[in-house]
C-alpha positions as CSV (number, residue, x, y, z in Angstrom):
1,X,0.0,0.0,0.0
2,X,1.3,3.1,-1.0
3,X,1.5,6.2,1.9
4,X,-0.9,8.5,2.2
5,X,1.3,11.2,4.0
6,X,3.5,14.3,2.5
7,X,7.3,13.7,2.6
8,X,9.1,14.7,5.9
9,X,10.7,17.5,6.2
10,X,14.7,17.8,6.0
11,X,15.5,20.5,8.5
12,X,16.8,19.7,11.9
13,X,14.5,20.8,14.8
14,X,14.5,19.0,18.1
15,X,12.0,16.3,19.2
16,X,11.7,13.2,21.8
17,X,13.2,10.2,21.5
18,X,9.9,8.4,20.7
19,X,9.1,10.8,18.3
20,X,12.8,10.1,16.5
21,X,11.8,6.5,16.3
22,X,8.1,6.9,15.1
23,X,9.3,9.4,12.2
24,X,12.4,7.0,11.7
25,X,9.9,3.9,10.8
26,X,7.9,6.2,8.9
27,X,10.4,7.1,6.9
28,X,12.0,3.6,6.4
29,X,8.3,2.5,5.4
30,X,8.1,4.8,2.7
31,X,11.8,4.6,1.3
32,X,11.0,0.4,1.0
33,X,7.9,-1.2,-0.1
34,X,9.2,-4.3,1.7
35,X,9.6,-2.9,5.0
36,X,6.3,-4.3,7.7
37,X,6.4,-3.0,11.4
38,X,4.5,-6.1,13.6
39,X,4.2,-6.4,16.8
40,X,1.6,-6.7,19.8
41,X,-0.9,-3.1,19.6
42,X,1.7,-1.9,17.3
43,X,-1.5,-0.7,14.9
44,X,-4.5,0.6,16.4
45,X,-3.3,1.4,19.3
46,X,0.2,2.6,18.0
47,X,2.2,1.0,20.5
48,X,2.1,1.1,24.8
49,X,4.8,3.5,24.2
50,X,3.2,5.1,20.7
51,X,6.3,4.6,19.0
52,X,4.1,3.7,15.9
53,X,1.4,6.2,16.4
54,X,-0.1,6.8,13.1
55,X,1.7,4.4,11.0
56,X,-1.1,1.8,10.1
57,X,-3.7,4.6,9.3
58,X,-1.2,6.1,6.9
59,X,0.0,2.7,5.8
60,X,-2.1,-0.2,6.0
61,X,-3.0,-3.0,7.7
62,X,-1.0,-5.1,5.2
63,X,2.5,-3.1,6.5
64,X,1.9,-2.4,9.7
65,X,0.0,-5.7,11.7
66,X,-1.4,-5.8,14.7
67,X,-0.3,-9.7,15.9
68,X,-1.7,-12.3,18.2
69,X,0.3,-12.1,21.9
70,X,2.8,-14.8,21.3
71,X,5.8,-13.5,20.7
72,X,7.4,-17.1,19.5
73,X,5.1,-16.6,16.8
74,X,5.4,-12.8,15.9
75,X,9.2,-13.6,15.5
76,X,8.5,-17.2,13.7
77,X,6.5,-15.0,11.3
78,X,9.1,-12.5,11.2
79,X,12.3,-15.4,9.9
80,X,9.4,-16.3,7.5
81,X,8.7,-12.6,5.8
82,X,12.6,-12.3,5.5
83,X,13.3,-15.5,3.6
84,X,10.7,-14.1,1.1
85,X,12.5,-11.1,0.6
86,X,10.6,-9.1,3.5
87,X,12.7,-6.3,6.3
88,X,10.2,-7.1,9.2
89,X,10.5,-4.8,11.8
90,X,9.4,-6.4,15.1
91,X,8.1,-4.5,18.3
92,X,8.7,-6.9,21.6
93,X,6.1,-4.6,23.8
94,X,8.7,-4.8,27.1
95,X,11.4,-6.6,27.5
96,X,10.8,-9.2,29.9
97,X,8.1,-10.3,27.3
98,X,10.9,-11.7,24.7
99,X,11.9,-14.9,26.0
100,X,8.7,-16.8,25.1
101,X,10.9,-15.8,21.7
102,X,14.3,-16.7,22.8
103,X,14.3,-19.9,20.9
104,X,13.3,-18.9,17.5
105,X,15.6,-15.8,18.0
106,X,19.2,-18.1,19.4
107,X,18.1,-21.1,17.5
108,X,16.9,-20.1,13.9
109,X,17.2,-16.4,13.5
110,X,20.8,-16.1,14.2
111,X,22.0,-19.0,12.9
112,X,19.9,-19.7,9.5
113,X,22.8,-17.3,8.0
114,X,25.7,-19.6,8.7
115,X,23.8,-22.6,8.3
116,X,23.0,-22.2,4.5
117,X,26.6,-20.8,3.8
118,X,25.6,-17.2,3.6
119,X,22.9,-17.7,0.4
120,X,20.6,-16.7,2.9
121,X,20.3,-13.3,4.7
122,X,17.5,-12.4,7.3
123,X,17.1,-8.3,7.7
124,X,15.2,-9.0,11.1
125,X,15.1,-5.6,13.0
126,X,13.5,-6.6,16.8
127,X,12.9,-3.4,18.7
128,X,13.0,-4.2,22.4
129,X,11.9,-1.4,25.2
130,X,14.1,-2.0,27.8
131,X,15.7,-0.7,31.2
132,X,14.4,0.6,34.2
133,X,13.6,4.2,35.6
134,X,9.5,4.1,35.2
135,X,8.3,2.6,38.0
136,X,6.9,-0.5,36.0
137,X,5.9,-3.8,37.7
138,X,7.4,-7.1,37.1
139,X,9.1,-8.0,33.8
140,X,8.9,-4.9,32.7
141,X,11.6,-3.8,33.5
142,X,14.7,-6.4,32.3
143,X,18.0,-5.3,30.7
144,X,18.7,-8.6,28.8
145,X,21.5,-7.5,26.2
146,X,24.0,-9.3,27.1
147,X,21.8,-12.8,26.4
148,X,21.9,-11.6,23.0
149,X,24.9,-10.2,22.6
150,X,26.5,-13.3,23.8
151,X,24.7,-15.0,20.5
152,X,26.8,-15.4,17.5
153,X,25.0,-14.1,14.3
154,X,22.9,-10.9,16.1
155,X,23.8,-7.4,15.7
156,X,22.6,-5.6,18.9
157,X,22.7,-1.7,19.8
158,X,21.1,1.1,22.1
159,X,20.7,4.8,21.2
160,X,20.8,7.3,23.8
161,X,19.4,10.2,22.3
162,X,16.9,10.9,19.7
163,X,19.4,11.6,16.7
164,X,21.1,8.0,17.4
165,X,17.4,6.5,17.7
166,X,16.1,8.1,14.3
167,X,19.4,7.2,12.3
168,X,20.6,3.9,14.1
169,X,16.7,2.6,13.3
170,X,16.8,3.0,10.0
171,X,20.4,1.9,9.6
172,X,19.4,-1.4,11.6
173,X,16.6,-1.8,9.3
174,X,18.7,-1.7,6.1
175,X,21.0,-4.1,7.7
176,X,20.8,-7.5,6.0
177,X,21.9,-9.2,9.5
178,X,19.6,-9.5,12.3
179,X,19.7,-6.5,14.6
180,X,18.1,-6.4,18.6
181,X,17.4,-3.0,18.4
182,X,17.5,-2.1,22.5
183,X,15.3,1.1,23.1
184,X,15.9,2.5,26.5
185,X,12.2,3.2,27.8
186,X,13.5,5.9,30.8
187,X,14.8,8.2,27.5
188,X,11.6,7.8,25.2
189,X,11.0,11.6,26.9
190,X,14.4,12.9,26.8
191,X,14.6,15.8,23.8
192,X,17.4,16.0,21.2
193,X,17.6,17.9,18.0
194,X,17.4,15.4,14.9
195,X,18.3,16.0,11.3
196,X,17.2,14.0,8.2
197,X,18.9,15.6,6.4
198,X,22.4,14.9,7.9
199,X,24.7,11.8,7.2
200,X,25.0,8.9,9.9
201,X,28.2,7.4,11.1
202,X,28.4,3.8,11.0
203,X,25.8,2.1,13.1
204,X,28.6,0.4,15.7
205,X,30.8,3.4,15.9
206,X,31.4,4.3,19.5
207,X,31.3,7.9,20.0
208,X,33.1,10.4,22.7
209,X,30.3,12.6,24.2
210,X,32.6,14.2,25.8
211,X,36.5,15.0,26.2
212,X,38.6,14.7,29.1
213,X,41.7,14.1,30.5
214,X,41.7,12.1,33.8
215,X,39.6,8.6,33.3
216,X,37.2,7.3,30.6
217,X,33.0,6.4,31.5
218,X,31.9,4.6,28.9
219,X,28.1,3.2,29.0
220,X,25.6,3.0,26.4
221,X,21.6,3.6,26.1
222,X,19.8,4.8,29.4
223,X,23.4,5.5,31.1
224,X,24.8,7.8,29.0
225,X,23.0,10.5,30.1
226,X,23.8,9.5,34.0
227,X,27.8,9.4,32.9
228,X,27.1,13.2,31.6
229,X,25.9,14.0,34.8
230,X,28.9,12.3,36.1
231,X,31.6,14.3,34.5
232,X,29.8,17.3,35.1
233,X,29.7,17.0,38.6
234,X,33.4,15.7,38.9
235,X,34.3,18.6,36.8
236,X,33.3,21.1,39.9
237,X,36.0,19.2,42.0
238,X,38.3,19.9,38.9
239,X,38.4,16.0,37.3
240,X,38.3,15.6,33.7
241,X,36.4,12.8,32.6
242,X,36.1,11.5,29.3
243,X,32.2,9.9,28.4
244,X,31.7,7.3,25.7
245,X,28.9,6.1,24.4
246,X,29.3,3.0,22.7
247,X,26.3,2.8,20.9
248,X,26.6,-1.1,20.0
249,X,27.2,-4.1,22.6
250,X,27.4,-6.7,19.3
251,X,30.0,-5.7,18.1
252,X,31.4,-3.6,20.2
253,X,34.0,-0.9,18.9
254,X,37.1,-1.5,21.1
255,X,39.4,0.6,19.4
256,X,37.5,4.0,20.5
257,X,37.8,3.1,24.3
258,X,41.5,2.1,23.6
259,X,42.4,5.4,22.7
260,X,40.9,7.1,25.6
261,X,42.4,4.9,27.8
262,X,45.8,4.6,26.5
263,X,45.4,8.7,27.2
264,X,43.6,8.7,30.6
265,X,44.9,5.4,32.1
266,X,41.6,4.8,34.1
267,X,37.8,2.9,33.0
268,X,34.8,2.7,34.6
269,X,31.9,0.8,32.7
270,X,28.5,1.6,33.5
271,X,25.0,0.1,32.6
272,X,21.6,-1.0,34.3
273,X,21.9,-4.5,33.9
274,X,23.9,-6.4,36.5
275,X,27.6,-6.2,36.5
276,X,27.9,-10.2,37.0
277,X,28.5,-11.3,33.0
278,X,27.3,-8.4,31.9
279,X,28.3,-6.6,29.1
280,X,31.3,-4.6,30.9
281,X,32.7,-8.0,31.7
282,X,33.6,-8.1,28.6
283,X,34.8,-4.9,27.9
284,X,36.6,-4.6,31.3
285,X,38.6,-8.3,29.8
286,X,39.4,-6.5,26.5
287,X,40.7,-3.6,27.7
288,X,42.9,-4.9,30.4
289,X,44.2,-7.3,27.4
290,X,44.5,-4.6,25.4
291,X,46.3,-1.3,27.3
292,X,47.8,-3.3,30.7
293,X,50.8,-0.8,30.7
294,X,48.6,1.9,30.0
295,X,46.4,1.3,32.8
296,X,46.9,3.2,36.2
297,X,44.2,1.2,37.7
298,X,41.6,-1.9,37.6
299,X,39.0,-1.3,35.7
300,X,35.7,-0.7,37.4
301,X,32.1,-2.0,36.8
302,X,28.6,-0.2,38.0
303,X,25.8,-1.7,37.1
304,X,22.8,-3.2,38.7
305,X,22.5,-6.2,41.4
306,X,22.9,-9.5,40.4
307,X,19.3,-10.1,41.5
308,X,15.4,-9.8,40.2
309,X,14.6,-6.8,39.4
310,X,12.9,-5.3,42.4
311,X,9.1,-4.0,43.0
312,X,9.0,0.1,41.1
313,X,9.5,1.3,44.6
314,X,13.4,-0.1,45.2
315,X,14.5,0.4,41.7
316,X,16.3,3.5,42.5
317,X,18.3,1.2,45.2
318,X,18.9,-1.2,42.6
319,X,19.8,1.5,39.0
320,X,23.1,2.5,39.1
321,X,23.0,6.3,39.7
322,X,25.1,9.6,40.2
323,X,26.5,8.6,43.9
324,X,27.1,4.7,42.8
325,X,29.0,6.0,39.8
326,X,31.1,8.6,41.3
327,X,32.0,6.9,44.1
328,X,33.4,4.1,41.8
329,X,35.4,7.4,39.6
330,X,36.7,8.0,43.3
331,X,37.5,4.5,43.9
332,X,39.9,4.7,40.1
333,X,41.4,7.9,40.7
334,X,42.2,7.2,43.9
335,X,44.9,4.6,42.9
């Protein structure tokens, strides 16, 4: 079905995060007849979060489908639309509500690639809300990356702002690899200036937020914003911190945080899922491998609790936060 709607417009102006994404899909729909959005409420409704607000009015049912709730199924239907030439883009409602797809994800979607040699290619894009910070009850509130990350043949990432969600959406989308495309549900709010007209660095390019001199943060989705706070708060005690947001957990671009390091000799990793195999396990291990006589101390991890996510009213306990994080910049300069 062909769109209804006038072209977007090209100048930059600023909007929130969930806008970013809704006028990123849009905009992916019209560039690419093959593109479909499904997910649970995705139509109708236009998503819990209204991410697709106004997408199947303008587009159809046909492109933008309103699916059962089984999520095994919406992601079955998904590996099936992309063998027949399809870019499904798949909308898991929360996170906690994607394992009921974890097989079809691990078992087929990842691997089908490898399997037939690479004469196959499924352009999977599976948006997932995730993180903390809204008070939500149970399972609705999981940081899962690294389960996927972990998985050979999936691409995953997190913006943290609303020009990284509107560009690193549709670059996901025109992936021919399957992307988790993490969205971090405490930023959907957050307002950043977007530009369509402006041209993307490569989807799993870390990026220094900002410069310093004296120790690296680096973090990614829902944290970058809390490491900002960081260095500007260290900066009134006169430390210079350097912030990087990675951008991408699968793959993730070592050789950005090797620079800074091998100039500031101290890293702290921060993000809201727990520290215990988390994602900054691995970055702590690479980087240690990687500058060991650069290194003035260990590298440091802040993340959450290697427990269940608690009831809305701990969660502030539980998210890593200003105090948590500066006290562990403390703890590395302190060496």
């Amino acid at each position: 079905m062909t769109a209804t709607t006038t072209p977007a417009t090209t100048t930059a102006r600023t909007v929130p995060m969930a806008k970013a994404l809704n006028e990123s899909l849009r905009t992916a729909l019209e560039n690419d007849p093959k593109v479909l959005i499904m997910g649970e409420d995705v139509g109708k409704l236009g998503g819990v979060f209204r991410i697709t607000d106004g997408l199947q009015k303008d587009f159809g049912e046909d492109r933008v489908i309103d699916t059962p709730l089984a999520e095994s199924g919406i992601v079955g239907t998904a590996i099936g639309l992309a063998l027949r030439g399809y870019r499904p883009v798949v909308e898991i409602q929360f996170d906690g509500f994607v394992f009921p797809a974890y097989d079809q994800i691990v078992t087929q979607l990842a691997k089908m690639h490898a399997r037939a040699l690479g004469k196959i290619r499924l352009p999977v894009v599976i948006r997932i809300p995730y993180g903390g910070g809204i008070g939500a009850v149970e399972h609705h509130s999981e940081s899962p990356e690294a389960l996927f990350a972990h998985v050979a043949g999936l691409k995953c990432v997190s913006p943290s702002n609303a020009s990284d969600a509107y560009w690193m959406l549709q670059q996901a989308i025109s992936c021919d690899d399957p992307v988790i495309f993490f969205e971090p549900k405490r930023r959907y709010w957050d307002k950043g200036e977007i530009d369509p007209g402006a041209i993307p660095g490569p989807l799993h390019k870390a990026v220094t937020v900002r410069s310093g001199e004296d120790l690296t943060l680096v973090a990614y989705g829902p944290m970058v914003k809390t490491c900002l706070q960081v260095a500007a708060a260290a900066a009134e005690e006169g430390r210079s911190l350097e912030v990087i947001d990675l951008r991408s957990v699968s793959p993730i671009d070592f050789d950005t945080v090797q620079a800074s390091v091998e100039r500031t000799g101290r890293l702290v990793v921060v993000h809201e899922a727990p520290v215990f195999f988390g994602s900054g396990a691995e970055l702590a291990a690479r980087i240690t491998e990687r500058c060991f006589y650069h290194l003035e101390a260990p590298v440091l991890r802040v993340g959450g609790f290697h427990a269940p996510y608690p009831p809305a009213r701990l969660e502030d306990e539980y998210l890593p936060g200003l105090d948590r994080v500066l006290e562990a910049v403390d703890r590395a300069l302190a060496y």
